[in-house]
N, C-alpha and C positions, 0 to 999 in steps of 0.2 A: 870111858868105855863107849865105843862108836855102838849106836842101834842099828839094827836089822831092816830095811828096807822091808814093806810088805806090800805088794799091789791089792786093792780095794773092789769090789764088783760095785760097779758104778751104781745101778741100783739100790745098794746099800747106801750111797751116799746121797744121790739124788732120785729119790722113787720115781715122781711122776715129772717126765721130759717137758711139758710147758711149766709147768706150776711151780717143778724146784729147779732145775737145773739151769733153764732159758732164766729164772727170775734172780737167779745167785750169780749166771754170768752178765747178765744187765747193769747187776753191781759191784761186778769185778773184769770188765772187760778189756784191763789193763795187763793182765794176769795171757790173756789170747795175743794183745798186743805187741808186747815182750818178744813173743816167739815168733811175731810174723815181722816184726821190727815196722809196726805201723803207731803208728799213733790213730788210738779207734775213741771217739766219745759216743756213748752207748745216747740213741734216740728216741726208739720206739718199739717197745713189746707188741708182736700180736698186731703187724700192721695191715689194716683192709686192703684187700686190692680184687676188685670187684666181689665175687661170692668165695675168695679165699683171703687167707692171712697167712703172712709172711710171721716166723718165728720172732726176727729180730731184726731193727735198721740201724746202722751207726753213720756216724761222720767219722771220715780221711781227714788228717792235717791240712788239704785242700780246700776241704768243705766239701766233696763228693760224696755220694749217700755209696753206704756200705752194705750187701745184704748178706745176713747170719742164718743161717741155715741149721738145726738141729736135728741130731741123728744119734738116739743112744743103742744102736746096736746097729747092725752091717746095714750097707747102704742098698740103696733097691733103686730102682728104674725111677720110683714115684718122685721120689725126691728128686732125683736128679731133671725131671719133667718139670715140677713144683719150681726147681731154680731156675728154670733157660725162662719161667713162665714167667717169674716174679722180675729177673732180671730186666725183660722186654717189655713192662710194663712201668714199673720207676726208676729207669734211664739210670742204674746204678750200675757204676764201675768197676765195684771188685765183688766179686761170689766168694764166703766162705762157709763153705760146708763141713760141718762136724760131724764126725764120727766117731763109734767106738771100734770099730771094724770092716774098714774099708776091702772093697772087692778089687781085686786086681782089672776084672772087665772097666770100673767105674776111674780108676787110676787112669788109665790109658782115655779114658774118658775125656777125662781134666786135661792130661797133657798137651790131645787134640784140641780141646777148644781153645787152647793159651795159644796154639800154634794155628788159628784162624786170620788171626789181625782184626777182632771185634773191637779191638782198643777195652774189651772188658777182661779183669785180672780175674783169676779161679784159682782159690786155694784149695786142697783137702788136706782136712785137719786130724788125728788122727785124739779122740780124748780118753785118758788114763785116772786112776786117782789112784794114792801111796797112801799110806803111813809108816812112822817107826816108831817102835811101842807101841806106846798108848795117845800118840801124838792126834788132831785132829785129819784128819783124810788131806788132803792136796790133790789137787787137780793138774796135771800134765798136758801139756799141750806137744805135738810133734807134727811139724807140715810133712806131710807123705809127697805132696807134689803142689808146684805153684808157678806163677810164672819165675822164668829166667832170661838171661840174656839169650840164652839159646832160641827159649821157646819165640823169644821177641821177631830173633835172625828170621827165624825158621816161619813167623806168622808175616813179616815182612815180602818176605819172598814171594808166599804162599797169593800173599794181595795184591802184590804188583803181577803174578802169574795171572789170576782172576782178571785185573783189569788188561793184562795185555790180551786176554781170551774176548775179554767183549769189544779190544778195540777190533781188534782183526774181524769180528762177527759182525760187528758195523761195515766193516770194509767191504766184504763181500755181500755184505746184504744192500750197500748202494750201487756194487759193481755188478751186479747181475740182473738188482732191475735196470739199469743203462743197457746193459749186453742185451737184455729179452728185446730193446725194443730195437735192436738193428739184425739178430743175428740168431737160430733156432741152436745153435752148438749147445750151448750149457744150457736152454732152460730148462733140463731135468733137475737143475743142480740147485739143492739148497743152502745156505752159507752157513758155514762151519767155524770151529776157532783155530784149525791148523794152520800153519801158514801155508797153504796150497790150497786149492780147487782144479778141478780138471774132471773131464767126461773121453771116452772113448775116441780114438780117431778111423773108428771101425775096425781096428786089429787089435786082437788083444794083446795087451804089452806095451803100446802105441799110445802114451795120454795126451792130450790135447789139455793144458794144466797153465794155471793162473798161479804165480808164484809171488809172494812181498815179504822185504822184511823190515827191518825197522829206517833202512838206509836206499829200498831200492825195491821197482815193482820189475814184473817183465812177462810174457807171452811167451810160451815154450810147446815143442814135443817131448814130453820124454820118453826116453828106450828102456824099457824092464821087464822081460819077457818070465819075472820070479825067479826062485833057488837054481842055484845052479845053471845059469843062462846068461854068463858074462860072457864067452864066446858068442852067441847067438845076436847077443846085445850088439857087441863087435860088430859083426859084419851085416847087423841090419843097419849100424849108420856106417857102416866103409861103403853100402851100396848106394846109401841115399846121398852122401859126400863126394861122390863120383859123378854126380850131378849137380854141384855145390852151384857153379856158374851160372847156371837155366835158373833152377830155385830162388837161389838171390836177385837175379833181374826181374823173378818172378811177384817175387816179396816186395820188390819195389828198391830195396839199401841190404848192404849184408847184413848177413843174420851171423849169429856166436855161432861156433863149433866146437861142442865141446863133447871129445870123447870119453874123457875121464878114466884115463888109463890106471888109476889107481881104487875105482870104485867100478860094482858092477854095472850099473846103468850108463846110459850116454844122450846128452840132452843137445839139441837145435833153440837157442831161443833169441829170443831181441829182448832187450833190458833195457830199462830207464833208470838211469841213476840221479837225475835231479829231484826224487822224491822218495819217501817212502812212508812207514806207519806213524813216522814221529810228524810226519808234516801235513796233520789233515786238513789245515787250507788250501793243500796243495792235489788233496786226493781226487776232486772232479778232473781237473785235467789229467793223472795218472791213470786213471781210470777208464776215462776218453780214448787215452794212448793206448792201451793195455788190449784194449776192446778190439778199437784200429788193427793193431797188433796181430791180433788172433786169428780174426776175418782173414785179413793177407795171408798168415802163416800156412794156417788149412788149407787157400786155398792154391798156395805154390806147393806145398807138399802133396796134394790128393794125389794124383795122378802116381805121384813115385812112390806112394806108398800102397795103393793098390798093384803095381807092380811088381809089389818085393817079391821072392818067391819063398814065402815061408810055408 
């Protein structure tokens, strides 16, 4: 005759959450490791870390310290505070936090942090106990969420985003103090992580705009007069194109023309393609050039662009 499955109120099995529960998985913490398919050897109950204590520390098959988090009923902010706080304090690589009743807010929680690229693992665990019959209680263990390949893809990208954000923030924060000191156009302008900069060229619609990207820097106007202003756009560069000859003798070497008949704006620039954000020993000079660039550009367009008739 097969028994009846009975689920257990945790309390009943472990009353008080340091004293039985944290001391019974200290002794059995092969039973958590099973299900998270870790190899965990239990360290330290009750670990100091300055005026708090961490529930539990284990060793990874690595030897990297593991921290155990205990939660015998639904998870709260405190906890989830108590782990970012313990984690940043003993350089431990994987969070597991135990619960009996995980909140959907704190799920989404974990997911995001796995999808940071901390290189720190975050499981949430979710804990149960059975019997059948009269059998002793058993403890259940089920990951509600932890890391994946996914979450890996998805914290990889995430880092390499971050770092292209500060490279380009670097860029324009060398490129504008060189600009400040030859030229008043952009000193309003503070450096950003877009890959563009630009200030007004007195008309609005008109930017006077610093463009890089990973392969290429370059000095532009661009034409975007907003929604619905692709006609507009048109014929403010068919007018300024109709002076293309003046302009580029003016410029000093042609400049690009690009109307961009398939998008609504249309841009004038000069481009450098011997450098770009991958090549920062090469960025003072790109930058020199860029600067160079701008000064000329402004100042063969003034004239024609004060007499657009918009």
């Amino acid at each position: 005759m097969v028994g009846r499955m009975e689920k257990v109120p945790l309390r009943e099995v472990w009353k008080k959450e340091a004293k039985d529960f944290t001391c019974w998985l200290f002794e059995n913490l092969e039973v958590l490791g099973e299900e998270l398919d870790l190899k965990l050897t239990a360290d330290e109950k009750e670990k100091s870390i300055g005026s708090f204590s961490a529930d539990m520390i284990a060793e990874d098959s690595s030897g990297q310290k593991v921290l155990i988090e205990n939660q015998l009923e639904k998870t709260d902010h405190g906890h989830l505070g108590q782990i970012l706080t313990y984690i940043s304090n003993l350089d431990a690589k994987t969070a597991i936090w135990i619960s009996s009743d995980p909140r959907a807010e704190h799920i989404t929680a974990i997911e995001w942090l796995n999808e940071t690229g901390s290189g720190v693992k975050f499981y949430l665990v979710q804990v149960e106990a059975y019997r059948i019959g009269n059998s002793e209680p058993a403890a259940k263990f089920t990951v509600v969420t932890g890391p994946s390949e996914k979450t890996k893809i998805v914290g990889d990208e995430k880092k390499e985003m971050a770092e292209r954000d500060s490279q380009r923030y670097e860029f324009w924060k060398s490129l504008l103090e060189k600009s400040k000191k030859k030229t008043s156009l952009h000193s309003s302008i503070s450096p950003g992580i877009a890959n563009w900069i630009g200030t007004s060229s007195g008309v609005r619609g008109l930017g006077l705009n610093y463009a890089v990207t990973d392969k290429y820097g370059q000095a532009e106007l661009y034409i975007d007069r907003g929604k619905e202003s692709d006609e507009e756009n048109k014929r403010i560069f068919d007018e300024l194109i109709s002076h293309r000859s003046e302009i580029d003798k003016e410029f000093g070497e042609k400049l690009n023309w690009d109307r961009l008949e398939d998008r609504r704006a249309c841009r004038i620039s000069k481009r450098f393609d011997y450098a770009g954000l991958n090549d920062p020993d090469k960025w003072d000079k790109l930058q020199e050039d860029m600067i160079d660039a701008m000064i000329r550009l402004e100042k063969a367009l003034k004239k024609h662009i004060k007499a657009l008739k918009i």
